[in-house]
C-alpha positions as CSV (number, residue, x, y, z in Angstrom):
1,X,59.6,61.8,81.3
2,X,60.2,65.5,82.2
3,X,58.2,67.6,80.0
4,X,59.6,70.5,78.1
5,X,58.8,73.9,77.9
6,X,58.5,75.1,74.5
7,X,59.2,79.4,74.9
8,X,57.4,81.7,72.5
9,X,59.9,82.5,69.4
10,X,60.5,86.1,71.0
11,X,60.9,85.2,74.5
12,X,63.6,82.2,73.1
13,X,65.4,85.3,71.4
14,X,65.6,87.3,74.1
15,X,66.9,84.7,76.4
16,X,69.4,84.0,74.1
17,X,70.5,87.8,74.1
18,X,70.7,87.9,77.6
19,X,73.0,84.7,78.0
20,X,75.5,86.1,74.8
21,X,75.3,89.1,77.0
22,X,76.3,87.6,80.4
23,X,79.0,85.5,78.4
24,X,80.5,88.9,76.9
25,X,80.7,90.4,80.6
26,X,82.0,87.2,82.5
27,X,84.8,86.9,79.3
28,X,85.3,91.1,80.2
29,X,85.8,90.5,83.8
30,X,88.1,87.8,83.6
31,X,90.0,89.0,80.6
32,X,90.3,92.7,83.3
33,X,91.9,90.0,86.0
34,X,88.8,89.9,88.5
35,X,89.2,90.1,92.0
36,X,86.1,89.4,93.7
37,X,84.3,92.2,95.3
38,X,83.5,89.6,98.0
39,X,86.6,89.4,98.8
40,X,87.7,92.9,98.7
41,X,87.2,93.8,102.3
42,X,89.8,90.9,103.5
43,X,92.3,93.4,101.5
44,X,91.2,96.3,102.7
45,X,91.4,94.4,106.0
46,X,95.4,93.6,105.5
47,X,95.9,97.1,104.0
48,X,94.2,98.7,107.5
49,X,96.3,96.4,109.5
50,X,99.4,96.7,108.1
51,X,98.6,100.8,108.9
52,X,98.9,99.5,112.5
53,X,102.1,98.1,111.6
54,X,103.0,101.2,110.3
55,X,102.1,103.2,113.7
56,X,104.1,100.4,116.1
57,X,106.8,100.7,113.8
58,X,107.0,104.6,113.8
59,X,107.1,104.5,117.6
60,X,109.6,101.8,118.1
61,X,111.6,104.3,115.2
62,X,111.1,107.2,117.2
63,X,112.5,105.2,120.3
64,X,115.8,104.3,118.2
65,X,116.4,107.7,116.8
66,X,116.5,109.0,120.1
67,X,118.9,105.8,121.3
68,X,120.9,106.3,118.2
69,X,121.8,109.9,119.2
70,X,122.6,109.3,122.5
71,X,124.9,106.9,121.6
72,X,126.5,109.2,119.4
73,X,126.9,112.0,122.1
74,X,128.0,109.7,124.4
75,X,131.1,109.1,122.3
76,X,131.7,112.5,121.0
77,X,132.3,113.0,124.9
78,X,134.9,110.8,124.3
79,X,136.3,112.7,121.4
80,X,135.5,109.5,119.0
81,X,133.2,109.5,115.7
82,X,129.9,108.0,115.9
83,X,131.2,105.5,113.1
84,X,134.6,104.5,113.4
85,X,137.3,105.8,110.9
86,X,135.7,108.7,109.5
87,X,136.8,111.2,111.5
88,X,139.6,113.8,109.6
89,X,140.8,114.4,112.5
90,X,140.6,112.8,116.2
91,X,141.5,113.6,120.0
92,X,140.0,117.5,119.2
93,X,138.7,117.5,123.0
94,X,140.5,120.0,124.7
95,X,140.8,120.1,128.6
96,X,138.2,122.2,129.0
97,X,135.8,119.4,127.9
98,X,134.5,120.1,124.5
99,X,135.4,119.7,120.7
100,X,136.5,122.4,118.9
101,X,136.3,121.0,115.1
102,X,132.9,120.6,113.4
103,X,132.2,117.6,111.3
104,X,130.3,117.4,108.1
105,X,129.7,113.3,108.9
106,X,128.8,114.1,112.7
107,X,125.4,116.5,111.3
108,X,122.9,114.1,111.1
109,X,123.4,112.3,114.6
110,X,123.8,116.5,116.0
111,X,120.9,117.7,114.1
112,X,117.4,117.3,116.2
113,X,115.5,117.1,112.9
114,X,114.2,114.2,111.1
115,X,116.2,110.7,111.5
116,X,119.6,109.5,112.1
117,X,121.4,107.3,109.6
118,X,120.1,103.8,110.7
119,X,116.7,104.5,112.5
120,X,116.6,106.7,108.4
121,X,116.9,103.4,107.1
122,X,115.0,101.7,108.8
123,X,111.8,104.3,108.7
124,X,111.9,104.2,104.9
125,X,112.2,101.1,104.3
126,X,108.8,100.2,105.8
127,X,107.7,103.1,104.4
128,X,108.0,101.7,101.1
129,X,106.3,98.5,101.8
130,X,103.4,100.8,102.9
131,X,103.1,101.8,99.6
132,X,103.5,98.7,97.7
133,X,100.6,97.9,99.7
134,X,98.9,100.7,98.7
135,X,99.3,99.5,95.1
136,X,97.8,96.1,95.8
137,X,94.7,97.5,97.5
138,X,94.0,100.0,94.5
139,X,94.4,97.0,92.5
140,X,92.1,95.0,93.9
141,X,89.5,97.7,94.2
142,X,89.4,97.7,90.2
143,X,91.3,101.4,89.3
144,X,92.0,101.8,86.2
145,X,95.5,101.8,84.9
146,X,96.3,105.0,84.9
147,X,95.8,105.2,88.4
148,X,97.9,102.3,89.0
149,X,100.2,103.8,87.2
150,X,100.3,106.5,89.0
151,X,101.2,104.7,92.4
152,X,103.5,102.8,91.0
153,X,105.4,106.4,90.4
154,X,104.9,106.9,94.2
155,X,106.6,103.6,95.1
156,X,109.1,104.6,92.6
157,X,110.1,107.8,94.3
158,X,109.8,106.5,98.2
159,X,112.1,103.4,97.4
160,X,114.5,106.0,96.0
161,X,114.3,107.7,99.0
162,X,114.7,104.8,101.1
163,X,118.0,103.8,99.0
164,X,119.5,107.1,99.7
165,X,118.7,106.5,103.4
166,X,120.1,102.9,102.9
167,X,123.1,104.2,101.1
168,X,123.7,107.3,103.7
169,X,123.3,104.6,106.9
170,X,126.8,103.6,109.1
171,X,126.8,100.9,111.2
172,X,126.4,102.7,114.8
173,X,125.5,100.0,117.7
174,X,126.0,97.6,115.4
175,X,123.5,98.3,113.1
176,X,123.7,97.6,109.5
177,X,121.7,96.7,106.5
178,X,123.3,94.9,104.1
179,X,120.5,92.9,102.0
180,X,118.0,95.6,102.2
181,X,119.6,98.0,99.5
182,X,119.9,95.0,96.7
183,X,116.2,94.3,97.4
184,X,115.1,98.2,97.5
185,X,117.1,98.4,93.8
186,X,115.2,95.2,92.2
187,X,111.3,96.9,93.8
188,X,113.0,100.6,91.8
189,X,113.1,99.1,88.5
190,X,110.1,96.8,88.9
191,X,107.9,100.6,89.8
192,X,109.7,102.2,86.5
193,X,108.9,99.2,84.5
194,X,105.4,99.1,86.1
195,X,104.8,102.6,84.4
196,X,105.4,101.9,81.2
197,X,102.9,98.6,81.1
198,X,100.0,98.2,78.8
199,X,97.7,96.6,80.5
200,X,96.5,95.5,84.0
201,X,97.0,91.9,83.9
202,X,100.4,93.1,83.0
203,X,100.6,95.4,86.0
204,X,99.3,92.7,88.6
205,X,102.4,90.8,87.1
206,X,104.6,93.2,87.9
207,X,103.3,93.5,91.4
208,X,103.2,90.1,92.3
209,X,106.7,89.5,91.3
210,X,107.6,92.2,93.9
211,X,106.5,90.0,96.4
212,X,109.8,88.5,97.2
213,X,111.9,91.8,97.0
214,X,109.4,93.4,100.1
215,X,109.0,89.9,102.0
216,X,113.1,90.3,102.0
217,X,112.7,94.1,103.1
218,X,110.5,92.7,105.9
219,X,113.3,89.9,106.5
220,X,116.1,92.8,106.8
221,X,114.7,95.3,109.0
222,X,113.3,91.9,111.2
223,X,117.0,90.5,111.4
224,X,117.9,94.1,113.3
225,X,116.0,94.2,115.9
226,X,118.6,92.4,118.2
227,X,121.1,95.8,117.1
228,X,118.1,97.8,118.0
229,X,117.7,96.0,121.0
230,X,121.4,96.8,122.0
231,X,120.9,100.2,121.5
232,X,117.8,100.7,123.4
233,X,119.1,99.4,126.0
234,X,122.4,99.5,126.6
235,X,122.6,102.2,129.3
236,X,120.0,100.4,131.2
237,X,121.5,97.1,131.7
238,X,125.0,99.3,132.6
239,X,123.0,101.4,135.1
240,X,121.6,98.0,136.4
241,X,124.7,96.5,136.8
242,X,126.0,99.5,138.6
243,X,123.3,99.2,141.2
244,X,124.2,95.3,141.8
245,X,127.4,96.4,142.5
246,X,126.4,98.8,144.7
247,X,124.3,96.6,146.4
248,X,120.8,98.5,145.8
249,X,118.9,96.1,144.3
250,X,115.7,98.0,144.0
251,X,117.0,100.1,141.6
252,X,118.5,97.8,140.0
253,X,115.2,95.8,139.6
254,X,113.9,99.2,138.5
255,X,116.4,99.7,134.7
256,X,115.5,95.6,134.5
257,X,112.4,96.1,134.0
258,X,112.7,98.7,131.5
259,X,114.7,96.6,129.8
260,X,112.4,93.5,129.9
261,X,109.2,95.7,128.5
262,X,111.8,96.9,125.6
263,X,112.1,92.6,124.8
264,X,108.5,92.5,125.1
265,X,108.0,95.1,122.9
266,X,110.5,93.7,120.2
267,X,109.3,90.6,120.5
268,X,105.8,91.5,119.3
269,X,107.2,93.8,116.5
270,X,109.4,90.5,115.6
271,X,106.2,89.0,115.2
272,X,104.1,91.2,114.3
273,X,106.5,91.5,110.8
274,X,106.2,87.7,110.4
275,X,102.5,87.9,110.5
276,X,102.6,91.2,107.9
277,X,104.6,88.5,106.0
278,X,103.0,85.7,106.1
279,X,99.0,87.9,105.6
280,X,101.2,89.6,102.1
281,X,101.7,86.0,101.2
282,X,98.1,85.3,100.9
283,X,97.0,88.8,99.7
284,X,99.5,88.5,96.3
285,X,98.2,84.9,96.0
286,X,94.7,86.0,95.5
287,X,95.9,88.4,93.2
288,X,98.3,85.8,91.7
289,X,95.1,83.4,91.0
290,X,92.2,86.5,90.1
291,X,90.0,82.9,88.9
292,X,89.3,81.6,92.0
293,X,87.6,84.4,93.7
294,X,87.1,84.3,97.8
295,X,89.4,81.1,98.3
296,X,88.3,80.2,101.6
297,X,91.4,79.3,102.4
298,X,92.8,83.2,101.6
299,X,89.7,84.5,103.5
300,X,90.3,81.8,106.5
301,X,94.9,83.2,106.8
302,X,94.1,86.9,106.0
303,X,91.4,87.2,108.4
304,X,93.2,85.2,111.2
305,X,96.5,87.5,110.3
306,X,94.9,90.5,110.7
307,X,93.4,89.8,114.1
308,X,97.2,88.9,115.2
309,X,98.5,92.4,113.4
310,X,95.7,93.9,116.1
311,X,96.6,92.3,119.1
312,X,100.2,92.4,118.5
313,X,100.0,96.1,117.6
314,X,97.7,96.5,120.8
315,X,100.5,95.7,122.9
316,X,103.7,97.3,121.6
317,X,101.5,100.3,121.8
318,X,100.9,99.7,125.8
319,X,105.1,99.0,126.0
320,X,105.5,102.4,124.3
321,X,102.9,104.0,127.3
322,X,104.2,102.1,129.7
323,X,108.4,103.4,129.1
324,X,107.4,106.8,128.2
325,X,105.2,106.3,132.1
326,X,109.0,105.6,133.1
327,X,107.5,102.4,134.7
């Protein structure tokens, strides 16, 4: 028989203190929607990554805005509107090779400052998920409402920002975003009901049924990189054809591979978005299931997405060196 330990009366009371107190706190922890502490550094891990994300994708936007103007200049030369049918009036170029009417619509491809319509749309619409990711990381790092709250305001005002982009964006080279504005209004109101929420279970609610709405932003701005494609490279594959009908292949071999490293390039950010999807997946699950802290599982995709945000990001950053190089 195992022999039992009979405590003295005041050592039996204290014992029992200590347990009712352990009860209260694991009761307080789960009732605040725990997310492990353990596990905190795999969202800190996604959050840093997607900041890679965030760098490629600036980079492969600054490469379109400049794309997206040219391809505006090259038909004001023509005496046409950037975006067909919204010119007041047409065939203003006289022979002496310029236009002589100013239009309100032409400003933003004419102005050097800040975006053009689509590469606006674009921009801010990644910008947005940035912050919703923002959001879950101060979530999971335990901040108190009102500073969750607070965020959420943030998210608010960039996804109003991105729908005016959205909104302001004409289809140039193809471009054109036509599920990203529905999914930009549904992540609005869920940030304004967000701030008015009582509590942070509610609030983790909130968030995680947001997780659709920014996997479809992710979707959208993936589905136009073969417009973004065509833009980037349009001259190049006519200057490349030019050469083969000239008969110079060498420089025609030249604008192919500029072209080729712009596929390369795409191809990882294609990717790259996918992986940012599939490692958001995971991180609103964990919050989604707050019980079942550091699901090895979780751990296991987050950490294996990151390293594929790195390497992926890694290399559309050597693309962008390599075509500013000129080859």
């Amino acid at each position: 028989m195992l022999s039992r330990r009979i405590m003295p009366e005041g050592e039996n009371v204290a014992c029992s203190k200590s347990l009712q107190f352990a009860l209260v706190l694991l009761f307080a922890l789960m009732s605040a929607g725990c997310v492990s502490t353990a596990g905190l550094s795999e969202f800190r891990q996604y959050r840093d990554s997607f900041e890679r994300v965030n760098v490629a994708s600036t980079a492969i936007f600054d490469e379109m805005g400049a794309a997206e103007r040219a391809k505006a200049r090259q038909l004001f030369l023509r005496g046409l509107p950037p975006v067909p049918a919204t010119r007041t009036a047409s065939q203003t170029i006289k022979a002496s090779g310029f236009d002589e009417q100013f239009y309100i619509e032409d400003a933003p491809y004419v102005s050097q400052t800040g975006d053009p319509p689509a590469t606006a749309a674009f921009r801010r619409s990644i910008a947005a998920v940035a912050v919703f990711n923002d959001i879950v990381l101060a979530y999971a790092e335990g901040r108190s409402l009102s500073e969750l709250k607070r965020e959420a305001a943030v998210l608010g005002s960039v996804v109003q920002e991105a729908l005016h982009a959205v909104g302001g964006a004409r289809v140039i080279g193809g471009l054109s975003m036509p599920a990203v504005g529905a999914a930009l209004t549904l992540v609005k109101a869920g940030a304004d009901q967000a701030v008015a929420l009582a509590s942070r279970a509610a609030f983790r609610d909130a968030v995680v049924a947001q997780q659709p709405n920014i996997d479809a932003i992710l979707v959208t701005v993936r589905d136009g990189t073969p417009a973004i494609f065509g833009l980037l490279t349009g001259d190049l594959a006519d200057s490349a054809k030019d050469a083969m009908d000239r008969g110079d292949k060498a420089t025609a071999q030249v604008f192919i591979a500029q072209i080729e490293t712009y596929r390369k390039m795409l191809s990882d950010w294609v990717l790259l978005l996918d992986d940012t999807r599939t490692a958001l997946r995971a991180t609103i699950a964990a919050m989604e299931h707050p019980y079942g802290c550091d699901p090895p599982l979780f751990v296991h995709e987050l950490a294996a997405s990151a390293d594929q945000l790195r390497a992926r990001t890694e290399s559309i950053r050597n693309a962008i060196v390599t075509l500013r190089r000129g080859l």
